[in-house]
DRENLO-305382 format. One line per 4 residues: number of its first residue (from 1); for each residue x, y, z of N, C-alpha, C, O. Coordinates in steps of 0.2 Angstrom, whole numbers, plus 5000, padded with zeros to 4 digits. Example, Ala and Ser with C-alpha at 12.3 -4.5 7.8 and 13.67 -1.06 7.14 Angstrom:
2
1> 5066,4972,5039,5062,4978,5039,5066,4984,5039,5071,4983,5042 ~ 5064,4989,5035,5068,4995,5036,5064,5000,5039,5067,5006,5040
***
This chain:
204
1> 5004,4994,5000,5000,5000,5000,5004,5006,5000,5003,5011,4997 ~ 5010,5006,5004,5014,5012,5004,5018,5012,4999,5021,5018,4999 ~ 5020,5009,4997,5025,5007,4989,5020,5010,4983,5022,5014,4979 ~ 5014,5009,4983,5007,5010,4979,5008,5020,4979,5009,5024,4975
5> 5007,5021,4986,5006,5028,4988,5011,5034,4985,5011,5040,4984 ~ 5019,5026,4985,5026,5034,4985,5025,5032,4975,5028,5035,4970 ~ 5022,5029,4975,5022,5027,4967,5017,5033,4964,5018,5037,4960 ~ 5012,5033,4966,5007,5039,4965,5010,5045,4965,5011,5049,4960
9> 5013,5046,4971,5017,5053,4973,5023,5054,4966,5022,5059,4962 ~ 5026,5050,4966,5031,5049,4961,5028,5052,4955,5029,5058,4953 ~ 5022,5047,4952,5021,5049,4944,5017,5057,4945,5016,5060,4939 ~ 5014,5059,4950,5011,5067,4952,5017,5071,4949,5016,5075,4944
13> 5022,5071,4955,5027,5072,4955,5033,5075,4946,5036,5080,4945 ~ 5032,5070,4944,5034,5069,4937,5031,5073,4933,5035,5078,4930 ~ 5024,5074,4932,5016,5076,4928,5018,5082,4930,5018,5086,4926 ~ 5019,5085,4937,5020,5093,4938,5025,5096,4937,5026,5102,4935
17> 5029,5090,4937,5036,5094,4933,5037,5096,4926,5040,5101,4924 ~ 5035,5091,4922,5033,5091,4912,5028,5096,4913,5030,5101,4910 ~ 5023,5096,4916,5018,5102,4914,5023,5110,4916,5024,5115,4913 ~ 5025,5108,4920,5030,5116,4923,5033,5117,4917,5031,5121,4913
21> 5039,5113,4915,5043,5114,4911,5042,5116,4905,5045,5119,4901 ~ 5033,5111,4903,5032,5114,4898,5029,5120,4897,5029,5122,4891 ~ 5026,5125,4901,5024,5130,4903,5031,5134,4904,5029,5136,4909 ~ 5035,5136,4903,5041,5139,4905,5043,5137,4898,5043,5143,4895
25> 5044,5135,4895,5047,5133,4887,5042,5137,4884,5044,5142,4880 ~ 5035,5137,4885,5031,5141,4879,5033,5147,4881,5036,5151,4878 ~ 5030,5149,4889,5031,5158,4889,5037,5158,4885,5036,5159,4879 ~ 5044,5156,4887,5051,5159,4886,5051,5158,4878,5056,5160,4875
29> 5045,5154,4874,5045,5154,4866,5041,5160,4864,5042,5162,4859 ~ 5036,5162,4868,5031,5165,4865,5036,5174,4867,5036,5179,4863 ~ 5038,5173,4873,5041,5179,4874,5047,5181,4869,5047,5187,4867 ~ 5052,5177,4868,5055,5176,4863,5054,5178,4854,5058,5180,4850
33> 5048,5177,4853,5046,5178,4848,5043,5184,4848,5043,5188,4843 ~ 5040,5186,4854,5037,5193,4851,5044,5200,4852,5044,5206,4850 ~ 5048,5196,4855,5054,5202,4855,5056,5202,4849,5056,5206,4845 ~ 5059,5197,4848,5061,5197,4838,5057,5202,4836,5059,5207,4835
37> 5049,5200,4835,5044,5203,4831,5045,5210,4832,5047,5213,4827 ~ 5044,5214,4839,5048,5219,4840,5051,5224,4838,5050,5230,4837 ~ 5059,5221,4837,5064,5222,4836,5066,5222,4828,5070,5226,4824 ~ 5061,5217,4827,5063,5215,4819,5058,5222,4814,5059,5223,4808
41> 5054,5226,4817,5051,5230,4816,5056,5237,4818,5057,5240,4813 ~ 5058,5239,4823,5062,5245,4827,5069,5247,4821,5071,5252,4819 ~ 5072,5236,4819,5078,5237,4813,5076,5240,4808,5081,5243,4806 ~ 5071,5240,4805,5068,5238,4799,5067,5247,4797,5070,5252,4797
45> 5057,5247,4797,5055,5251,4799,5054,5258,4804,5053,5263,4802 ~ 5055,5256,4808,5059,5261,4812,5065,5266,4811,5065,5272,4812 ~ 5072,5260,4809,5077,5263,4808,5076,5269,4801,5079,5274,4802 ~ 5072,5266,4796,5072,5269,4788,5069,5274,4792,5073,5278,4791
49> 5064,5277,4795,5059,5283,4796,5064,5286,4798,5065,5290,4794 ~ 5068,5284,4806,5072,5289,4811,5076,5292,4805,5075,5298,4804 ~ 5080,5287,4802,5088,5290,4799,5086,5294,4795,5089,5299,4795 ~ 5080,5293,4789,5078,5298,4786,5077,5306,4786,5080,5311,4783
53> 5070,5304,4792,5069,5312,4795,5075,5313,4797,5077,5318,4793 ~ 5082,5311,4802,5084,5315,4804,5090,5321,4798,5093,5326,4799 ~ 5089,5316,4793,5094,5318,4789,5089,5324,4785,5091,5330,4784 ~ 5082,5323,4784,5079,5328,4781,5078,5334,4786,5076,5340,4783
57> 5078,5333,4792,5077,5339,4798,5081,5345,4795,5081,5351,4794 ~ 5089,5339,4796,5095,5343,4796,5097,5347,4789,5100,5352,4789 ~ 5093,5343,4784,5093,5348,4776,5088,5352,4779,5088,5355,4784 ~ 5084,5352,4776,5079,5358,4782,5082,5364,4783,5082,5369,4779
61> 5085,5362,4790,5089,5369,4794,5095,5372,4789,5095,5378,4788 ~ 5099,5368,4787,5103,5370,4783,5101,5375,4776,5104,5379,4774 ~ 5096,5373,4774,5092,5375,4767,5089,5382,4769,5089,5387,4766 ~ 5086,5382,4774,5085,5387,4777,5091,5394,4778,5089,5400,4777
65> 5096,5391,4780,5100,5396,4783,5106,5395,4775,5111,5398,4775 ~ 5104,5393,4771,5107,5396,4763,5104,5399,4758,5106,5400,4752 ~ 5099,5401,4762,5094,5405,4756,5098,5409,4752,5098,5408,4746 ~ 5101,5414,4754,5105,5420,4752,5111,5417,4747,5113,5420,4742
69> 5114,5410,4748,5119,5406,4744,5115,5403,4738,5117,5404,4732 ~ 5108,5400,4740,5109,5399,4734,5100,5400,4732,5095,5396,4733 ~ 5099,5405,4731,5092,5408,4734,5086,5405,4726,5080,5406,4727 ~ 5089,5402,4721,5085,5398,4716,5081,5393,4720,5084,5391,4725
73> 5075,5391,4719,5071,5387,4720,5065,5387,4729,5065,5392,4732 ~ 5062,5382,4732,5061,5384,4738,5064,5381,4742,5069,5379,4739 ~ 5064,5380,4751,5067,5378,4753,5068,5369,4752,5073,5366,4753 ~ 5064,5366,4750,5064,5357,4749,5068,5356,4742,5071,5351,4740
77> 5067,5363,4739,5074,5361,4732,5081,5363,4734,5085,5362,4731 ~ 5081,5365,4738,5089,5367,4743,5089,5362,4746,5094,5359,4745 ~ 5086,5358,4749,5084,5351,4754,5089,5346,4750,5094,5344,4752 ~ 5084,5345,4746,5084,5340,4740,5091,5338,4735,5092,5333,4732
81> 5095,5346,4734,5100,5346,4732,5107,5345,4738,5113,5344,4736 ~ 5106,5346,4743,5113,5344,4746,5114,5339,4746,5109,5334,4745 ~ 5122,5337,4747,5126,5332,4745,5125,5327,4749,5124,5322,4747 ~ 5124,5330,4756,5121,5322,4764,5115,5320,4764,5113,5315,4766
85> 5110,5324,4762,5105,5323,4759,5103,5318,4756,5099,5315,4759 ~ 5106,5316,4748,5106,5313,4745,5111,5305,4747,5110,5300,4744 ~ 5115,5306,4752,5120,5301,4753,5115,5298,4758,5113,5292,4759 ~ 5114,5304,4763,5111,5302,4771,5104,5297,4770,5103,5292,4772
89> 5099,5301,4766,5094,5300,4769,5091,5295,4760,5085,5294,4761 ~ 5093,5294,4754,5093,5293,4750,5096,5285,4748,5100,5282,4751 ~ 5093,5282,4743,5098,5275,4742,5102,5277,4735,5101,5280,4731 ~ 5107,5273,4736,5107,5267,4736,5111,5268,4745,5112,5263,4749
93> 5114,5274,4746,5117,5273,4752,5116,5272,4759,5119,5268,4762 ~ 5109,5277,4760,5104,5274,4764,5109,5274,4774,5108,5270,4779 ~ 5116,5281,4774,5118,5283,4777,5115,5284,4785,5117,5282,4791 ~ 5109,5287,4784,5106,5289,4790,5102,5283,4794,5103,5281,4800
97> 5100,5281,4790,5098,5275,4792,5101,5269,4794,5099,5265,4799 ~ 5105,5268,4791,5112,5264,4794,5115,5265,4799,5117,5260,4802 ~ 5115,5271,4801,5117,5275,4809,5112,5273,4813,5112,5269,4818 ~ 5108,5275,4812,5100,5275,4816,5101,5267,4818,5101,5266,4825
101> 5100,5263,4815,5098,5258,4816,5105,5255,4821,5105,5249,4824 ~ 5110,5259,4820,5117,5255,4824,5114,5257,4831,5113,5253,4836 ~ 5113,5261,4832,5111,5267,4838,5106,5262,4840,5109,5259,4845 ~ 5100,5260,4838,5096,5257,4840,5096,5252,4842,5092,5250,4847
105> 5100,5247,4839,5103,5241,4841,5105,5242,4847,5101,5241,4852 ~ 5112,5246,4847,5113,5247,4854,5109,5251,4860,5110,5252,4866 ~ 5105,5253,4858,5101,5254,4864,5096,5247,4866,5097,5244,4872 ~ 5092,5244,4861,5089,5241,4863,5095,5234,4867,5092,5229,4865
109> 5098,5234,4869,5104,5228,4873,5101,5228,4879,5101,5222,4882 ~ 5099,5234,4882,5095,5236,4890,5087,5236,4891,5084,5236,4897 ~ 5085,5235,4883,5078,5235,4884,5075,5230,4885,5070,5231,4888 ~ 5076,5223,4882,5075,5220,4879,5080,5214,4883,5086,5214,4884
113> 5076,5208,4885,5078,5202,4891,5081,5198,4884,5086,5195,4885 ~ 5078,5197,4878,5080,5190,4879,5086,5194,4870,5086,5200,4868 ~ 5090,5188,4867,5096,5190,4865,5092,5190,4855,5096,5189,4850 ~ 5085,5190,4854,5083,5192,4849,5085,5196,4844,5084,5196,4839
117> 5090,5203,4848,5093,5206,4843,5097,5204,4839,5095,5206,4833 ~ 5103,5200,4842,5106,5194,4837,5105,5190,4831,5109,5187,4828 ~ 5098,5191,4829,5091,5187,4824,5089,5192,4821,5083,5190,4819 ~ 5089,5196,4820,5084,5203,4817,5087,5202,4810,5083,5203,4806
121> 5093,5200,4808,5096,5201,4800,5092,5196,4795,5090,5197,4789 ~ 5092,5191,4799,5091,5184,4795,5085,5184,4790,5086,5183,4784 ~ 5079,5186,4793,5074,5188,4787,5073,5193,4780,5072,5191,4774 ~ 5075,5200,4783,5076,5205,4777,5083,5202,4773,5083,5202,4767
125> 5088,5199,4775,5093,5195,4773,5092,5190,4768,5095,5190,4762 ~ 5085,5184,4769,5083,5179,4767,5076,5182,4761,5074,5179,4756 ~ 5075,5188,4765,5069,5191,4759,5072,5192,4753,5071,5190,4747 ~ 5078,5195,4755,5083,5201,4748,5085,5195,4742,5084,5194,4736
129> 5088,5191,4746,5091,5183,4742,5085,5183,4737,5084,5184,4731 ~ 5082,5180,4740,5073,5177,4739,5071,5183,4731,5068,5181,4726 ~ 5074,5189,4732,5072,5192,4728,5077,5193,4722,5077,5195,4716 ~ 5082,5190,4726,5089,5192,4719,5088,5185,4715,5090,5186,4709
133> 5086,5180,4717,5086,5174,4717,5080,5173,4709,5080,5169,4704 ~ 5076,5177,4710,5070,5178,4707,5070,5183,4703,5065,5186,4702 ~ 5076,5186,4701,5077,5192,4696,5077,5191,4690,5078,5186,4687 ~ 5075,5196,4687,5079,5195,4680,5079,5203,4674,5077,5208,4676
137> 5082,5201,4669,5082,5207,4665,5079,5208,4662,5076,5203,4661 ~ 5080,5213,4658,5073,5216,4655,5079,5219,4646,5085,5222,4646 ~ 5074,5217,4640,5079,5219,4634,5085,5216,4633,5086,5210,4633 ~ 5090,5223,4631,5096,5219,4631,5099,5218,4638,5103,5213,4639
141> 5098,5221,4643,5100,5224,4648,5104,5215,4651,5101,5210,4651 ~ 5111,5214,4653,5114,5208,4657,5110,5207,4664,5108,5211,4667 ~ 5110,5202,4665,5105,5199,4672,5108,5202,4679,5106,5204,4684 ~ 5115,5202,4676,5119,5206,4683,5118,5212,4684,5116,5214,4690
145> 5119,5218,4677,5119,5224,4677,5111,5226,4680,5110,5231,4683 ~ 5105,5222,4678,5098,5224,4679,5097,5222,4687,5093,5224,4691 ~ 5103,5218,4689,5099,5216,4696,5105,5223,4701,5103,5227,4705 ~ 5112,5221,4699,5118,5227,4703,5112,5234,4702,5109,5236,4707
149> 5110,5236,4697,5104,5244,4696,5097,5245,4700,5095,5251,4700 ~ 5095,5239,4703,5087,5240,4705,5090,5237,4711,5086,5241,4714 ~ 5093,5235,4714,5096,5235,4720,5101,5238,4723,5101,5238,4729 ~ 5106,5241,4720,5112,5244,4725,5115,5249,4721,5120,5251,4722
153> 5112,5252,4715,5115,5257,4713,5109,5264,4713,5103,5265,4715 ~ 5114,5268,4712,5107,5276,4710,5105,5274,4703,5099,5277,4703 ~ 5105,5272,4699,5104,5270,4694,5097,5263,4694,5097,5258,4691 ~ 5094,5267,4698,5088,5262,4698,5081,5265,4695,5076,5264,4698
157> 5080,5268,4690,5075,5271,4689,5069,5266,4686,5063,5268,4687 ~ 5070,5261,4683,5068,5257,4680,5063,5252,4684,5058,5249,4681 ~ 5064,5252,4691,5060,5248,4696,5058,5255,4699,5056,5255,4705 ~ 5058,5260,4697,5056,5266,4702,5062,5267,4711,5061,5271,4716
161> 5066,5262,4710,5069,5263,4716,5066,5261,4723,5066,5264,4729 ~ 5064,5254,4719,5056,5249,4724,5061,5246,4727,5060,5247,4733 ~ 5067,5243,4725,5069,5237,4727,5075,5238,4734,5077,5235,4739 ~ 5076,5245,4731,5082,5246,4737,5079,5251,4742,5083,5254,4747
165> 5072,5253,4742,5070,5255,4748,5065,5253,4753,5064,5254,4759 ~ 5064,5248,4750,5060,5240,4753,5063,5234,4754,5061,5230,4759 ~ 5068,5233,4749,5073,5224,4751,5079,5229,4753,5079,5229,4759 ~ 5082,5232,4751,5091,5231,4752,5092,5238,4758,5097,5238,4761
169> 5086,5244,4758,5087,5247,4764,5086,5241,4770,5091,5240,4774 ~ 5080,5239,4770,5079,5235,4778,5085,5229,4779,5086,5227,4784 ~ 5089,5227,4773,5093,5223,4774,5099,5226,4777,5100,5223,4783 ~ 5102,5231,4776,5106,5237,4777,5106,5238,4784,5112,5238,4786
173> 5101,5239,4788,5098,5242,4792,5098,5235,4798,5099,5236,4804 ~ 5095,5229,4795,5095,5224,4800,5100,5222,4802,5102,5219,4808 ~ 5105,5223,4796,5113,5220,4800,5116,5226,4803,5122,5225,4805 ~ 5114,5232,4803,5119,5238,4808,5115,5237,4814,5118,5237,4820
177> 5109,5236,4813,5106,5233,4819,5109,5231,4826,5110,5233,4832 ~ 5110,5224,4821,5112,5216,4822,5120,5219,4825,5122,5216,4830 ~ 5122,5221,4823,5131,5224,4825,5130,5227,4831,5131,5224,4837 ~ 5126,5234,4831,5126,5237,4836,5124,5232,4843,5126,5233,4848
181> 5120,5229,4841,5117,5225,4847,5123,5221,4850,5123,5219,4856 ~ 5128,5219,4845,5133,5212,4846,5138,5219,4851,5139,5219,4857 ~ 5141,5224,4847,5145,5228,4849,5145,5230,4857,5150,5230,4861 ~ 5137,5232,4858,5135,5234,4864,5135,5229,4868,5135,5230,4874
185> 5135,5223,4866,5135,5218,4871,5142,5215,4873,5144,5212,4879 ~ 5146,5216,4868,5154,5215,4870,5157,5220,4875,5161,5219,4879 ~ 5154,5226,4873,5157,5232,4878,5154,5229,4885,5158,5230,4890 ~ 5149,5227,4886,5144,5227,4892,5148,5222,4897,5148,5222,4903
189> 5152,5217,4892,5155,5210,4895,5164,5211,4894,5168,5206,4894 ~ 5166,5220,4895,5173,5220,4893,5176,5219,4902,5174,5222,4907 ~ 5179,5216,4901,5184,5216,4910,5187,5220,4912,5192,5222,4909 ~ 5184,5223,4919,5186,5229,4919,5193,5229,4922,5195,5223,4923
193> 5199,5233,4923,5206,5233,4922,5207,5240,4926,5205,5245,4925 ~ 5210,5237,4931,5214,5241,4937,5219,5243,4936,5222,5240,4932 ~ 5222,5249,4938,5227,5250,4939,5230,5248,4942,5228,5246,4947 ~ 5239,5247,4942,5245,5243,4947,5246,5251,4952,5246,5256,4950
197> 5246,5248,4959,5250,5251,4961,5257,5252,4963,5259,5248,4968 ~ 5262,5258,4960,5269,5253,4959,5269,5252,4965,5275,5250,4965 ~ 5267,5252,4973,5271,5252,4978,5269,5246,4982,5271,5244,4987 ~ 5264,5242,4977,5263,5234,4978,5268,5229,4977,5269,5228,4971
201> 5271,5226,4980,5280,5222,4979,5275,5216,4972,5269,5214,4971 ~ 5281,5215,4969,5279,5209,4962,5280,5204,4966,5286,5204,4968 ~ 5276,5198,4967,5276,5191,4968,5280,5188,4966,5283,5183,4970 ~ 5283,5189,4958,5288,5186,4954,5295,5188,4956,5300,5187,4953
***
């Protein structure tokens, strides 16, 4: 009877512990996934808006205060013609954004419990492929030059400059991401480093 009773207890026992563990596996999956999700939007989206505006703020102010330089057109044609402008906020180089998203990365390392920042590239990475993969040219144009043009050059007129503001920016962007977060996380884990006192004697 009492062998019977510690056998009950046992398989109770057992039954509470799988059901724990598998309640702790789901939160830690579900919570897991929704920080990717998160994150994978803040890399993406996020980053393309901040980096943008902050580059178009900064033409702005500047275009403002060259009226009297270069006083042809209004101020968003002053905007529109500077050089950071076009570098920063612009593709195929997509500067600001780049930034933006390294910044972001590294902030979110304190926000954010679980290590999904890590993971943010792998999609827009696997989209872009997915898209290069599935390319092609158009006329006489070479499959290379049609795809190097609508992806990673200024010379994208022909897709409207669909493909590098939609695949190759958030690509861009998930991997400065994806750095920042790695970066911030190695400074976070650097050992800290004392000074010698010389008037401590050497062991050796």
């Amino acid at each position: 009877m009492a062998a019977k009773a510690g056998s009950d207890r046992r398989q109770r026992f057992e039954t509470a512990f799988a059901y724990g563990l598998f309640n702790s596996m789901k939160r830690w999956t579900e919570s897991f996934a929704l920080s990717l999700s998160v994150q994978q939007v803040i890399a993406t989206v996020g980053a393309m808006l901040l980096g943008i505006a902050v580059v178009d703020i900064l033409g702005l102010i500047v275009a403002a205060f060259t009226k009297n330089i270069h006083p042809a057109g209004n101020i968003v044609d002053r905007m529109v013609d500077l050089w950071f402008v076009r570098v920063g906020g612009d593709g195929p180089y997509f500067v600001g954004p780049i930034l933006a998203a390294f910044f972001l990365g590294s902030w979110s390392r304190k926000r954010f419990g679980f290590k999904a920042g890590a993971y943010v590239w792998i999609i827009p990475t696997s989209y872009m492929l997915l898209n290069m993969l599935r390319w092609h040219s158009w006329g006489s144009i070479p499959w290379w030059r049609a795809l190097w043009d609508d992806f990673f050059s200024s010379d994208c007129g022909n897709s409207g400059c669909f493909y590098e503001f939609f695949v190759t920016g958030p690509f861009y962007t998930s991997l400065a991401y994806t750095i920042g977060w790695l970066v911030k996380r190695q400074t976070k884990h650097r050992p800290e480093v004392f000074p010698v006192d010389p008037s401590t004697p050497n062991p050796l």
